[in-house]
Wavefront OBJ file of the C-alpha trace (Angstrom):
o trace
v 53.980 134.878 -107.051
v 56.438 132.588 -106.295
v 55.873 128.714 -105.663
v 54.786 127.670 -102.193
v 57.331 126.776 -100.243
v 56.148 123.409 -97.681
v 56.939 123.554 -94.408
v 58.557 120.206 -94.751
v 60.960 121.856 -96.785
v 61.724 124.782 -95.140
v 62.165 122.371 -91.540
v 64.719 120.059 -93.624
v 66.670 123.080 -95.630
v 66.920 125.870 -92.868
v 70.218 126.967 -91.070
v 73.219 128.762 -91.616
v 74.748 129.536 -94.796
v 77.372 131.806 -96.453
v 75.890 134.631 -98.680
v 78.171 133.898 -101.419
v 79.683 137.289 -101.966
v 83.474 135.684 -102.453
v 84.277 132.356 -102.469
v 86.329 131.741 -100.338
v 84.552 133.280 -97.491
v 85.381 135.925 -95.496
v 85.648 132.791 -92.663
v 88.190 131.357 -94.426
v 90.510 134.781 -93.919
v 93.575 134.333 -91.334
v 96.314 136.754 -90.473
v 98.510 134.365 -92.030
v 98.047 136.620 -95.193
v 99.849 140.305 -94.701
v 100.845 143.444 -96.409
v 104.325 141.808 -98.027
v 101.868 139.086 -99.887
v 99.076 141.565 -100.894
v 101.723 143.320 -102.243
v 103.439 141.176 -104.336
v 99.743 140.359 -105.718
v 99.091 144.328 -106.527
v 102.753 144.499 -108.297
v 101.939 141.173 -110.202
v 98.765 142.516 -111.697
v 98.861 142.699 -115.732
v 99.442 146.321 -116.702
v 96.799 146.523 -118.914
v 94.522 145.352 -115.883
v 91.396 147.529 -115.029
v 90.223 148.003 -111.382
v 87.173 149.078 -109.848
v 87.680 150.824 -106.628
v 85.783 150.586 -103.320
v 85.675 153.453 -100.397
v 84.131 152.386 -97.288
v 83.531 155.199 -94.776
v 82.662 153.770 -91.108
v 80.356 156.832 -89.992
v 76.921 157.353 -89.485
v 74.643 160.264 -87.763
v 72.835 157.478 -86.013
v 73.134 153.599 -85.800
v 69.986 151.169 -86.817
v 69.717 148.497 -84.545
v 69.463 145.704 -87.055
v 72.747 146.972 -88.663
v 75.531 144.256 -88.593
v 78.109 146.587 -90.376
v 81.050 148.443 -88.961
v 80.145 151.874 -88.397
v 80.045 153.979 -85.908
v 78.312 157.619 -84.936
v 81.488 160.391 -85.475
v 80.192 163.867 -84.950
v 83.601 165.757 -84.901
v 84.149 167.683 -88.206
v 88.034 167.001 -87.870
v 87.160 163.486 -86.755
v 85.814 162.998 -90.845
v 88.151 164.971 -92.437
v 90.780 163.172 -90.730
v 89.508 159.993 -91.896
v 89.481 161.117 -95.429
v 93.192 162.173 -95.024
v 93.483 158.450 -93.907
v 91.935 157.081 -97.264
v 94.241 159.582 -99.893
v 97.037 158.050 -97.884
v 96.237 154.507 -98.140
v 95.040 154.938 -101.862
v 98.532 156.668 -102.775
v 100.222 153.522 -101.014
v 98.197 151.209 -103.408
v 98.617 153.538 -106.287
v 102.761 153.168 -105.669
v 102.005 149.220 -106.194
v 100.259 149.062 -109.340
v 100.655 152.353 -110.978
v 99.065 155.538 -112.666
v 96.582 155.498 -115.136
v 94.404 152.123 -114.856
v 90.832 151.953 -116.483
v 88.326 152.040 -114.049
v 84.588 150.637 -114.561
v 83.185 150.780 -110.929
v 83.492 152.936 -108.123
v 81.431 152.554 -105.071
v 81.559 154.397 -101.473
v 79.826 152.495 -99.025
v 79.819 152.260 -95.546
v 78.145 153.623 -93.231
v 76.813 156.430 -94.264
v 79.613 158.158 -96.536
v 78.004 161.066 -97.449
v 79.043 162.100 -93.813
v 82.144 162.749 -95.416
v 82.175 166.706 -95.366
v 81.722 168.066 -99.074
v 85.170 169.242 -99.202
v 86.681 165.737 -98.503
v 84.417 164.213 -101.255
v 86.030 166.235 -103.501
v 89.604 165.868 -103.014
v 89.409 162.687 -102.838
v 87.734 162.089 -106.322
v 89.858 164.892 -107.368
v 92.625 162.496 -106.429
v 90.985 159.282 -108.014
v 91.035 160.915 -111.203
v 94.398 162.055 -111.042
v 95.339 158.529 -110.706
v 92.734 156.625 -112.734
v 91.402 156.897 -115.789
v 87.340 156.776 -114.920
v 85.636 154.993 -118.121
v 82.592 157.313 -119.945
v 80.240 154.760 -119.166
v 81.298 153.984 -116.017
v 78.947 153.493 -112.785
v 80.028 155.563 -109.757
v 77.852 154.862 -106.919
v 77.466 156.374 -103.694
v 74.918 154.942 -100.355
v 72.780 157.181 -98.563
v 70.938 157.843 -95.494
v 67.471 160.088 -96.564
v 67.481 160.797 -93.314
v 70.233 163.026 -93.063
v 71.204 164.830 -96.794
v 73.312 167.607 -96.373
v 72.242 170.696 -98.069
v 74.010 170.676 -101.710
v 74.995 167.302 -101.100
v 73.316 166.112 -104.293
v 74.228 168.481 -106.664
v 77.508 167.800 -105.579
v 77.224 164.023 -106.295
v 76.101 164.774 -109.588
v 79.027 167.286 -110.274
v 81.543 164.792 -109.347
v 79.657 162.180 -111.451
v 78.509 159.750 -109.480
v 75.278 158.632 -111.350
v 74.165 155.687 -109.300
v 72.259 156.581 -105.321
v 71.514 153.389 -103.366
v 68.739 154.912 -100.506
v 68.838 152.452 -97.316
v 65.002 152.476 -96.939
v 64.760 149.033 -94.917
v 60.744 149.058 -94.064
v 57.871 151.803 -93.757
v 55.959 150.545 -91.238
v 56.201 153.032 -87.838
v 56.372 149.988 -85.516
v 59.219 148.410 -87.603
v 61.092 151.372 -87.475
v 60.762 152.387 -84.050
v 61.882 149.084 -83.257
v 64.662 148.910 -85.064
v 65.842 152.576 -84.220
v 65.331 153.616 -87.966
v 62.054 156.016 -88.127
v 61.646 157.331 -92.017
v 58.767 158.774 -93.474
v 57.613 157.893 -96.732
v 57.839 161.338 -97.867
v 60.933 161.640 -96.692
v 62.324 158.855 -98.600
v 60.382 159.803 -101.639
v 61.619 163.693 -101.468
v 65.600 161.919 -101.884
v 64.811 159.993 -104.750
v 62.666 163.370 -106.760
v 65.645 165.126 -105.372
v 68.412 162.974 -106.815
v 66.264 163.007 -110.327
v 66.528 166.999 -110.582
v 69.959 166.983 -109.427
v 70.476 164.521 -112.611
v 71.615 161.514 -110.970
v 69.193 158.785 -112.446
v 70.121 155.492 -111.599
v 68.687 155.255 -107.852
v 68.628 151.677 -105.826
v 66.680 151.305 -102.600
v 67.354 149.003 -100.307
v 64.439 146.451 -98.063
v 64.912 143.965 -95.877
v 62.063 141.608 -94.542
v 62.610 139.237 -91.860
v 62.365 142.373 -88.983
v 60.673 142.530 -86.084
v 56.787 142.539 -86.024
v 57.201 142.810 -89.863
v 54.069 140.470 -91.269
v 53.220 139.548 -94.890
v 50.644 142.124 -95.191
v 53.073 144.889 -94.022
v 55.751 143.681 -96.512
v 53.168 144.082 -99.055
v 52.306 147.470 -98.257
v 55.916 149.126 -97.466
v 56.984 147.267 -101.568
v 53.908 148.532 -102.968
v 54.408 152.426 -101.588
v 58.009 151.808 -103.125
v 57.709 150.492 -106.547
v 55.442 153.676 -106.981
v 58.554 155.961 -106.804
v 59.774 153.631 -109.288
v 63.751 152.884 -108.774
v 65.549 151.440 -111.518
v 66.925 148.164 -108.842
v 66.280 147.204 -105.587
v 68.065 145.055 -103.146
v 65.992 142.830 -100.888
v 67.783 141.348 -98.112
v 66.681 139.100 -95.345
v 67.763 140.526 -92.031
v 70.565 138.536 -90.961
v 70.453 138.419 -86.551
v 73.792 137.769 -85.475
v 73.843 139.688 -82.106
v 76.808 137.579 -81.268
v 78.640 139.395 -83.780
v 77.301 142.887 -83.460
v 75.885 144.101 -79.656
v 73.867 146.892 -80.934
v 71.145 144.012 -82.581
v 70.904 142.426 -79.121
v 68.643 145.676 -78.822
v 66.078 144.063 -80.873
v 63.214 141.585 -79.398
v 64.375 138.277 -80.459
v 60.679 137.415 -79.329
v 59.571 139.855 -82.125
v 61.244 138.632 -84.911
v 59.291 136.357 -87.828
v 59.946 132.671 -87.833
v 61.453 130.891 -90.762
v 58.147 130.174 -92.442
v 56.403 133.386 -91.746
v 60.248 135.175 -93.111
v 59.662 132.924 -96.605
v 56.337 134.362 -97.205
v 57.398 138.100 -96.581
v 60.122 137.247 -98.941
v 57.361 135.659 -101.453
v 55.431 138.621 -101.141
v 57.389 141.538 -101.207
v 58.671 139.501 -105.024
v 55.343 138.846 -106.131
v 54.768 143.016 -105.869
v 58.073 143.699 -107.062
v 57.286 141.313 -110.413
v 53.773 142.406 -110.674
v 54.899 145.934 -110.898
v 57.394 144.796 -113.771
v 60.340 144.424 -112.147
v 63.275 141.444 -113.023
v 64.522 138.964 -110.502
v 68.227 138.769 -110.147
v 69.890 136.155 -108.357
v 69.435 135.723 -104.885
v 68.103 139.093 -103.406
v 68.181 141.881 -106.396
v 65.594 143.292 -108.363
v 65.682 145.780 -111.813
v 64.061 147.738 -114.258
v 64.043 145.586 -117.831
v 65.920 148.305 -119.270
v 68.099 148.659 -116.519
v 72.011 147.648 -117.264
v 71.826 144.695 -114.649
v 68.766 143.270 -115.808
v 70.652 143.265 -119.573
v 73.238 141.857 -118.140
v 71.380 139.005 -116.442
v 69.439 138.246 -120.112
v 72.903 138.008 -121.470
v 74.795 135.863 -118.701
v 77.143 138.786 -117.946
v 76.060 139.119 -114.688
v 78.828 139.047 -111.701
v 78.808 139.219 -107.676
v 81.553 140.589 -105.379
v 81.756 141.706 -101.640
v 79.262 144.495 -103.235
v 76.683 142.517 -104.164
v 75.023 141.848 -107.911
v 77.059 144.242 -110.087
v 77.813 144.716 -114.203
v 81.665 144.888 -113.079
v 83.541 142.087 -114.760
v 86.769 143.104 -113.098
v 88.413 140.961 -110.996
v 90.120 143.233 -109.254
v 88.516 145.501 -106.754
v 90.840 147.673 -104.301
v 88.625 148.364 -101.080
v 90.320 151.211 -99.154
v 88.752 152.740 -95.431
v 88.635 150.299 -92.341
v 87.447 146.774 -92.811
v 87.053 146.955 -96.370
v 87.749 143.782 -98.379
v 89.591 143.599 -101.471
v 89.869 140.840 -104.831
v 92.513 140.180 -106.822
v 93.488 136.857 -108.634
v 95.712 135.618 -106.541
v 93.691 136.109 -103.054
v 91.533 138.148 -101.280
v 92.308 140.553 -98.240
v 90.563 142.693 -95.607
v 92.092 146.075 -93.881
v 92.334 146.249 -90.491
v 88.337 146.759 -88.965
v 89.205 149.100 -85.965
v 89.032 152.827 -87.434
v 91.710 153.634 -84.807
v 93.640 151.141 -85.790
v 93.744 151.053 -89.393
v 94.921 154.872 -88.980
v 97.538 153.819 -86.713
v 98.855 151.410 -88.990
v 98.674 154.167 -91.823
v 100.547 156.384 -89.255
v 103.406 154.920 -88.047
v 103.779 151.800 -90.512
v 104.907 150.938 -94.272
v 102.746 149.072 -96.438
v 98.849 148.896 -96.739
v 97.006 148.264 -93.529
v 95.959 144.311 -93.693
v 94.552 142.373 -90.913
v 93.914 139.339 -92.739
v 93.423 137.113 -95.851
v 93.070 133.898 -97.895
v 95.754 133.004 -101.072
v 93.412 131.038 -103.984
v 94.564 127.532 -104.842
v 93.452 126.539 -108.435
v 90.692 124.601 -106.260
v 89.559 127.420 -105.170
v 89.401 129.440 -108.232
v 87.215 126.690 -110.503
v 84.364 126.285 -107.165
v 84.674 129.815 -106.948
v 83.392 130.377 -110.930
v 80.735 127.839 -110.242
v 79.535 129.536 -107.195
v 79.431 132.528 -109.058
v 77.366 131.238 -111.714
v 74.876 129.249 -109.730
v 74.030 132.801 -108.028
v 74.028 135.207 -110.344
v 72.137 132.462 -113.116
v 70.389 130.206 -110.906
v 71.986 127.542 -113.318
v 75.383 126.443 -114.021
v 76.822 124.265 -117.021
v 79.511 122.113 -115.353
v 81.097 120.505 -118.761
v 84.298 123.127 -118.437
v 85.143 121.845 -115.202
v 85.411 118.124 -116.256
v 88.429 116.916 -116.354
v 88.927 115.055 -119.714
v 88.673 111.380 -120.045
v 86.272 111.874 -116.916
v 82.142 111.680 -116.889
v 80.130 113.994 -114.759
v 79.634 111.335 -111.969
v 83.253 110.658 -111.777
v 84.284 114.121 -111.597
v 81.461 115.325 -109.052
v 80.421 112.173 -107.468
v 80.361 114.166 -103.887
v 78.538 116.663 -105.499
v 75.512 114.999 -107.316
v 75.222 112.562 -103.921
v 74.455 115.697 -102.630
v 72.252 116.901 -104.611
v 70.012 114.167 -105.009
v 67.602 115.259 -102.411
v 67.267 118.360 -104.575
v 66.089 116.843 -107.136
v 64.051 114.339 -105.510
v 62.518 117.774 -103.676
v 62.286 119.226 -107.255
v 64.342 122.310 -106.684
v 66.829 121.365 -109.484
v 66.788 119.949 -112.992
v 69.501 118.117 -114.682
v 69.943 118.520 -118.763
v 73.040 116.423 -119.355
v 75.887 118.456 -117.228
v 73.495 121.469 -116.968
v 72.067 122.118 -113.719
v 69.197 124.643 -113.387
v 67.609 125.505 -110.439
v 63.435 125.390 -110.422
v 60.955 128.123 -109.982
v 60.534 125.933 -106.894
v 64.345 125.829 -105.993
v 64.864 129.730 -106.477
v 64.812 130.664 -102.600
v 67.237 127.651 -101.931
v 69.994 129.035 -104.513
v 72.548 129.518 -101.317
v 71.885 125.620 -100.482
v 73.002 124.874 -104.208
v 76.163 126.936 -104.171
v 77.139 125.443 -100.370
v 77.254 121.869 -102.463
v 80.024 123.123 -104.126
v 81.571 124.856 -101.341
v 84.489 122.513 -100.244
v 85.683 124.773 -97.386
v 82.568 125.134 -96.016
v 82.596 121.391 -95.540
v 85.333 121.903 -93.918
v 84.236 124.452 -91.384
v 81.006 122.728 -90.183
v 83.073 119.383 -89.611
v 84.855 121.658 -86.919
v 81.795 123.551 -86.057
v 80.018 120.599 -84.910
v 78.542 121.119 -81.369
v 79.405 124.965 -81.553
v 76.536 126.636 -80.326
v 77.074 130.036 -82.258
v 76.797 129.659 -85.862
v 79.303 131.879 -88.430
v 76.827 132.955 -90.902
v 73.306 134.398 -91.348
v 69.828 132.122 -91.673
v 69.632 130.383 -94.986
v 66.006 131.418 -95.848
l 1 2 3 4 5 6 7 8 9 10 11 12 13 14 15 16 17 18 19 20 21 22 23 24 25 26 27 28 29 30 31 32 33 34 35 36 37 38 39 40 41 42 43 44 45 46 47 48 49 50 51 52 53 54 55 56 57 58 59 60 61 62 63 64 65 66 67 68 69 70 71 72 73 74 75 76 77 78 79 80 81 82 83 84 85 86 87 88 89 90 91 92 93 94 95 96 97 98 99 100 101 102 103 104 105 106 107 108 109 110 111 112 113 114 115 116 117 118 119 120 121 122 123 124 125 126 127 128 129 130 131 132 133 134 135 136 137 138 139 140 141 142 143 144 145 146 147 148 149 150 151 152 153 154 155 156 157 158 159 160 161 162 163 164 165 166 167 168 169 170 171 172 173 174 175 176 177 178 179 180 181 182 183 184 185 186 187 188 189 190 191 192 193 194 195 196 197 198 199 200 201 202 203 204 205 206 207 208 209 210 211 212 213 214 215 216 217 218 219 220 221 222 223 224 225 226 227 228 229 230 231 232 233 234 235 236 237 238 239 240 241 242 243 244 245 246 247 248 249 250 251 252 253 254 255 256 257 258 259 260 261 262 263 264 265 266 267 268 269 270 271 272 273 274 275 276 277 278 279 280 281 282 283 284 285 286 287 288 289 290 291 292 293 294 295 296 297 298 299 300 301 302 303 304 305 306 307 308 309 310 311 312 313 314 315 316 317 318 319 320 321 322 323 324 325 326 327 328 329 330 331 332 333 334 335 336 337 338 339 340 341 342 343 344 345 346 347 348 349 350 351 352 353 354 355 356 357 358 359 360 361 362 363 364 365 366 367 368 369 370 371 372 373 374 375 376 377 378 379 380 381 382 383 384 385 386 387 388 389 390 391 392 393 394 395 396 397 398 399 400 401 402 403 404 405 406 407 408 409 410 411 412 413 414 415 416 417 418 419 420 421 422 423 424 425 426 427 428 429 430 431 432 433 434 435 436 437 438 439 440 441 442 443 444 445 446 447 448 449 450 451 452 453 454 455 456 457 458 459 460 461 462
């Protein structure tokens, strides 16, 4: 199990951090950034360039309270074909940008719940994708689902149109948790998917918890990750659950009374990692778990190990093309986010040219160099900072801001220095977003303007 955490420490090192999934921040995103620049980024791209490709469908059969995404319950039929008509359109537009035929590694459809795409829709549109793409042998193609609601043949399908990677939102198995949060799931049902997605031969199955929900306790974190490890997924994602009721309306549905404190949320955390290790499981990063023989627990060993808007991933591309409402997009020179209103974003497809941005951030060299070392520091829990010295410099010239700050880490032993290699401790593991933020320039930025703001811009730090 994972080293104690003091309640000293957690009273000095709780707040409000970024989760790290781009660097810059989604915060840092302003509609100064439009379709003319995001195009001239897709047209500069190498043509040699792979992609991986992201579909995010904003639909589900029924909301979870503790949800912060953007979704939405659509029950018309034409409603979700519609929508699918929206995404062929807006992936043609990008495909007129940067052309036929690039290699593709990753595909993911998230959301949501896309698998409330009809059947029909699912396939034209990766009909389409491979008209346009070439889709690597070994790539991963993976596609979130509710167990709740499967559509009859909806596996089968998946595995005919060769997606070979299920991520199951489970979330907790305790009745009281669920009915609470609006999300009631049987174990059986939840175990019937993943047999399911097995004999329909897609193997590679992720399941999703998240601890930090109300009445949730230690010993009922235990129990829901021990019932799960026995169906025996190849990763898991273990998230805490980020309140921000400010930001979404349907959480203020949840007992704020209810919810765990900060200590009692570190020791679900500890827990539900101490079953998931026990039971032979590897630690990724920040929030990820996998088999040993899985591909991301390889590519942790190795140091090959990368994080996007998705998460932990095996994609070393750094471009990803997000297409659907809100989704967020990479590329070298910036990042970018579609238009967040579903009626909206097919309005702009509708009566406008170009791809439907809202907003985005360009990447000054600055940018790029904090971004790589943010990167590392959470997908490796270390980070060797020799490349970004400039020459003729020493460490403590070059990141004399830096080590200031991080001088109560070490005196706290969370990190270790080993010349201008900085490792976090088994100790400093749950405080790898801290780490990263010391690097974060921007953030520094943000919380110099924040100060006396009452609402906070990002989730709780631990």
């Amino acid at each position: 199990m994972a080293a104690k955490i003091s309640s000293d420490l957690i009273a000095r090192y709780a707040g409000n951090l970024p989760r790290y999934t781009s660097y810059p921040t989604a915060v840092s995103f302003t509609d100064a950034i439009g379709p003319q620049d995001v195009a001239s980024w897709l047209k500069a791209l190498p043509a040699e360039q792979s992609v991986s490709l992201y579909f995010h469908v904003p639909f589900c059969d029924e909301l979870c309270r503790f949800c912060a995404c953007n979704t939405a319950v659509m029950r018309q039929e034409e409603g979700r074909k519609a929508y699918g008509a929206l995404l062929l359109e807006e992936m043609r537009r990008v495909i007129a940008l940067i052309g036929q035929g690039r290699l593709v590694r990753h595909l993911h459809f998230g959301g949501g719940t896309p698998t409330t795409l009809p059947q029909d829709v699912l396939r034209e549109v990766m009909a389409a994708v491979r008209r346009a793409f070439q889709i690597a042998p070994d790539a991963e193609l993976a596609m979130e689902m509710d167990p709740r609601h499967v559509p009859e043949g909806m596996l089968p399908l998946l595995a005919e149109l060769g997606f070979n990677r299920i991520s199951f939102g489970v979330q907790d198995l305790n009745p009281r948790v669920q009915e609470t949060c609006g999300r009631v799931q049987s174990y059986e049902q939840t175990l019937a998917c993943v047999q399911q997605a097995h004999a329909a031969g897609v193997h590679g199955v992720n399941i999703d918890l998240i601890y930090g929900l109300p009445y949730q306790t230690v010993e009922s974190v235990k129990d829901t990750a021990q019932r799960i490890v026995a169906m025996r997924p190849d990763r898991l994602a273990v998230f805490g659950y980020a309140h921000v009721p400010w930001k979404q309306k349907r959480q203020q549905l949840i007992p704020q009374e209810a919810l765990p404190g900060t200590e009692e949320r570190v020791e679900q955390a500890a827990m539900i990692d101490h079953v998931l290790v026990e039971a032979g499981y590897k630690p990724i990063g920040l929030d990820h778990y996998a088999h040993p023989d899985d591909a991301m627990a390889r590519a942790y060993e190795a140091g090959t190990l990368h994080r996007n808007f998705q998460g932990y991933t095996i994609d070393s591309s750094p471009v990803l093309l997000g297409m659907g409402a809100s989704s967020i997009s990479m590329t070298p020179e910036g990042y970018y986010q579609n238009i967040p209103s579903t009626a909206a974003y097919g309005r702009a497809l509708k009566e406008q040219d170009g791809l439907p941005i809202a907003r985005g951030v360009f990447r000054t060299q600055d940018d790029r160099w904090r971004g790589k070392v943010i990167e590392t520091i959470m997908c490796l829990s270390a980070v060797d900072l020799t490349p970004y010295i400039p020459e003729g410099q020493a460490l403590s010239q070059a990141f004399a801001a830096e080590l200031e700050a991080l001088r109560s880490f070490e005196e706290d032993g969370l990190i270790h220095w080993q010349g201008n290699h900085l490792s976090l401790t088994e100790k400093g593991k749950p405080f790898l977003r801290h780490v990263a933020a010391v690097f974060d320039a921007r953030q520094k930025e943000l919380a110099a303007k924040q100060t006396g703001q009452a609402t906070p811009r990002f989730s709780a730090s631990l």
